[in-house]
N, C-alpha and C positions, 0 to 999 in steps of 0.2 A: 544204695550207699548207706553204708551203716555211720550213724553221729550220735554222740553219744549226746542223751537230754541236756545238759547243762551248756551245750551249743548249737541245740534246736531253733533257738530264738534268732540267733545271730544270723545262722543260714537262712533262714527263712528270710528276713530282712534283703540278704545278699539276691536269693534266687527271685525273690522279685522285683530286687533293680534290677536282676540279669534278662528280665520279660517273661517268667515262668507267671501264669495265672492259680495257680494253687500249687498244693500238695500234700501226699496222700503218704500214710503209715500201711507196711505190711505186717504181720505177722512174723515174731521172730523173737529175740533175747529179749524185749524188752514187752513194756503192754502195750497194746495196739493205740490204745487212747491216750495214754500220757502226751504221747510226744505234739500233738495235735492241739492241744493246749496251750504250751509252749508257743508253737506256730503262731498261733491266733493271738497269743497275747504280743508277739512280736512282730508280726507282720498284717497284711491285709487279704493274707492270698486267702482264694477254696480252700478248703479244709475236704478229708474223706478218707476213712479207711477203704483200704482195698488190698487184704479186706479182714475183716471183726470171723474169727469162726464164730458160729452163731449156736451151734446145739450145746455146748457147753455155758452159754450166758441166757439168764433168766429177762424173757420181754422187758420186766420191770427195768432193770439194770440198762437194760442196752435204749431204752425209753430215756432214760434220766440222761446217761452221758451225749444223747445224740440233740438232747433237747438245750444242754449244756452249749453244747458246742457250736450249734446251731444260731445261739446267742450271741454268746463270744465271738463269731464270727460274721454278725451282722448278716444272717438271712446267708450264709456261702458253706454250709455242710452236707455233705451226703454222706448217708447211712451205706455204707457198702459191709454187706454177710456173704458167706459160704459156709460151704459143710465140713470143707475138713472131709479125709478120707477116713475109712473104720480105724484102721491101724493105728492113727493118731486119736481116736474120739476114746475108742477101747482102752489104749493103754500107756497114753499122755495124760488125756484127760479122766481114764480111769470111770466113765461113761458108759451105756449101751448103748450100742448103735439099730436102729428101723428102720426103714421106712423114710430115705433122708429126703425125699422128695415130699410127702405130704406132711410132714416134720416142718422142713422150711418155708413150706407155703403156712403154717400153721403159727410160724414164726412171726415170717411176715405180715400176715393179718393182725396177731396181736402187738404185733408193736405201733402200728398205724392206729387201732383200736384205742389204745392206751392214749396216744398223742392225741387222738377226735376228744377223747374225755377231757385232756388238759385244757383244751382250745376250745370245746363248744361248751363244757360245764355235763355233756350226755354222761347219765348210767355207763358205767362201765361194766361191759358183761361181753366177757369172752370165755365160749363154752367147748371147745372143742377137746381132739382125742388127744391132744399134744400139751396144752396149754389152756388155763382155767384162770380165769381174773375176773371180780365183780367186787371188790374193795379199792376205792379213792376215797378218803379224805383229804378234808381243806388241808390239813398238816405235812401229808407227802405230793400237795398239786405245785409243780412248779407256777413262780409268777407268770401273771400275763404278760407274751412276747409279742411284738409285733410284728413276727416275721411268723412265713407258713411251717407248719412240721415239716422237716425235713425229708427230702424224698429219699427211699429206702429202695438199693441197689442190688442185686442177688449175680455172684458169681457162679458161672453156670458154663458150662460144654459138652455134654453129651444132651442128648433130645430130648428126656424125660424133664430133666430139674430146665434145660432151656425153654420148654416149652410152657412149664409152671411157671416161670419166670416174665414171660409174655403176659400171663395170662393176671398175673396180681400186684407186681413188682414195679416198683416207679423205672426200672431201667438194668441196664443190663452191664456187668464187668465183663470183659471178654480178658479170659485168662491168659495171662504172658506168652503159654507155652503151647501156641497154637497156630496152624499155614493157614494162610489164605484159604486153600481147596476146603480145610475142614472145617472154618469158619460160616464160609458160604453156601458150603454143603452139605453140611449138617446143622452147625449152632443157629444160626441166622434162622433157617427154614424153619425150624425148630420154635424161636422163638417167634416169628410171622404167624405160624400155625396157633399158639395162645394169644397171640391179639387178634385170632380169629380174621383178621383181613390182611391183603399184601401190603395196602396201605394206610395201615394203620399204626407203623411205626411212627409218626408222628405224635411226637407229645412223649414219645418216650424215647428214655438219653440212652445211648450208646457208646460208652466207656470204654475203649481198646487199653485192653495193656500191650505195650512193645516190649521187646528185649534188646537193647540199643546197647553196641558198643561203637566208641566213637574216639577218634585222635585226627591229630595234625599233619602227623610223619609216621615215618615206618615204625619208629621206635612202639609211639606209643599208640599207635594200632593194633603189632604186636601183642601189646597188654592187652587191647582190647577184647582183643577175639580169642585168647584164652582166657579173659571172665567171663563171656559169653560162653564158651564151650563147657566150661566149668558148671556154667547155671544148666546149661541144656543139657549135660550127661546127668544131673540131680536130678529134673525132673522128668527124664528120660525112663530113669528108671521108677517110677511112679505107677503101678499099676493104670493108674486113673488117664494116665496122658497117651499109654497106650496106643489109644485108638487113633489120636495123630502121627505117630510114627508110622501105624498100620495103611495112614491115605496115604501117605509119601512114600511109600513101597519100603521103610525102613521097620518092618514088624519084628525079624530076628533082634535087633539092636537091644531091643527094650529088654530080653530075658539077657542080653549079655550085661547089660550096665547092673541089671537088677542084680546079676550074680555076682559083681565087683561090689555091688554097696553091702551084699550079706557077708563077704568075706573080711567087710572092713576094709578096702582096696579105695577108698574114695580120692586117691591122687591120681590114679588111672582111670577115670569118668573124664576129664578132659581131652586127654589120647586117644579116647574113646570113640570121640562124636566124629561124625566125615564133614565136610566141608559141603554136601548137598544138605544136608540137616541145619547148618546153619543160615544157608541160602534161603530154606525155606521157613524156617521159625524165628530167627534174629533176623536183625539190620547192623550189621558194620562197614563201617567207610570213613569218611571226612566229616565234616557238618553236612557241605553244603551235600552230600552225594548221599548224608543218611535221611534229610528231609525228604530230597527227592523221592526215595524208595520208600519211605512213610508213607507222603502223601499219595502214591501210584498203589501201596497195596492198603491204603485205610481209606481213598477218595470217595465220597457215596456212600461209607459203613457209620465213621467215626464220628460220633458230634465232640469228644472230648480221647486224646491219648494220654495213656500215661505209662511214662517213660521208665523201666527196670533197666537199669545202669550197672552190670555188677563190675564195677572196676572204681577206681580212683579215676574222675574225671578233673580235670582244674577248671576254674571260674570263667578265663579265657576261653577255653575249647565249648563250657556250657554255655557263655553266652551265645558264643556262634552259631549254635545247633538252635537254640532259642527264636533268636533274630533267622534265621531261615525259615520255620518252620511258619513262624508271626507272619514272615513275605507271600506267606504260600493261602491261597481260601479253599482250596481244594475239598474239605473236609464236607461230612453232609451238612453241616449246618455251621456261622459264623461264630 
């Protein structure tokens, strides 16, 4: 749901009378950290992106704002990165793109690096192929906080960056745009395989993002499932999501959306999507009928969901969905 900063504060305030426990900034028109700020000065929720693209932001930077926030939010921020796909790293951000997998973990290490130096007073010396820091002074140390550095989250879904992800990352995003099958059967396994044990998921968070579209009545169900569809024909054609379509037997799909978004055809990606592709990577229904189906395909994965909404939802229909989900312990942890 897109809000414009100037009533970030307000919402924020609302969504946690509504029993929302945090909330999180994507990527999009605005900067991923502003809005996040706002939140925290206005309310008490979590705070996290999900997520910061990370190879275009220098450790430094993404150190300071996460340490920032961190504060301002009394110990409730998590560092949520990803890589961003070449297309947009190349010729958004005007970037090279290598190697995004030992890039991000390279990432990773230096921004934890960075924060041990703030918090223990250690040498700062991070020397690797990606990233080089061995200058702190008193002048750029943030004050002492009495809360821990913030744990640092890596969006992640094919097996390579998953499984780096396990292996260094305080925890894991699980990307909006993904079934069950290829969750469990690829990402998951994936990142099990970098914590080196099956059970050694323990002690690290596991962040679902959902794609939730949600109403009362027909009308605005209606709505619902064509912003849903809307979202899923966009990331549809995403080279990167690909290989989701490809587990759900829906591989042609991807080169047909792809070849709607190169023609500039993006009102036809909703028309687009069939109704098993929403079954298996969205949730829409009622409240009580979208918890249900949360809690049944996130029970045992998810220690935290977070909810992609692409519709105009009202305050009434989000409390509901709220208050179901609060009824529900299903999740792998309270």
């Amino acid at each position: 749901m897109g809000i414009a900063l100037d009533e970030v504060g307000d919402k924020a305030r609302t969504w946690s009378a509504l029993g929302a426990s945090g909330c999180f900034t994507a990527e999009g028109p605005t900067d991923v950290f502003f809005p996040l700020v706002a939140a925290g000065m206005g309310s008490q929720l979590a705070l996290m992106t999900n997520a910061a693209v990370g190879f275009p932001r220098n450790p430094i930077h993404l150190a300071h704002a996460a340490f920032d926030l961190q504060r301002l939010s009394k110990g409730k921020f998590r560092l949520g990165l990803a890589p961003q796909v070449k297309t947009h790293i190349e010729r958004r951000f005007g970037l090279t793109w290598s190697s995004p997998v030992e890039r991000m973990q390279g990432l990773v290490e230096a921004v934890r690096s960075i924060g041990e130096t703030w918090k223990t007073g250690a040498p700062l010396s991070v020397d690797g192929p990606f990233y080089r820091h061995s200058l702190m002074t008193p002048m750029f140390t943030p004050a002492a906080m009495e809360y821990p550095a913030p744990p640092i989250l890596v969006g992640a879904q094919g097996p390579k960056m998953a499984e780096m992800v396990g292996a260094v990352a305080d925890g894991l995003l699980v990307l909006p745009f993904h079934s069950k099958r290829y969750l469990e059967s690829v990402t998951l396994e994936a990142v099990e395989r970098g914590r080196r044990t099956g059970a050694s998921l323990r002690g690290f968070e596991v962040v679902c993002g959902a794609i939730v579209g949600v109403g009362t009545d027909a009308q605005s169900l209606g709505v619902a499932k064509d912003g849903v569809r809307g979202l899923l024909g966009f990331y549809g054609s995403t080279p990167a999501y690909a290989p989701v379509l490809e587990a759900e037997g829906l591989g042609d799909l991807h080169e047909q959306l792809r070849a709607a978004v190169r023609r500039g055809d993006w009102a036809s990606l909703l028309d687009m999507v069939p109704e098993e592709l929403v079954d298996a990577v969205a949730t829409v229904g009622t409240p009580s009928e979208v918890a249900a189906k949360l809690m049944k395909r996130f029970g045992g994965i998810a220690d935290r969901l977070a909810l992609f909404i692409p519709h105009a939802v009202d305050d009434a229909t989000l409390g509901l969905l709220l208050h179901e989900l609060r009824t529900r312990d299903e999740l792998r942890t309270p």
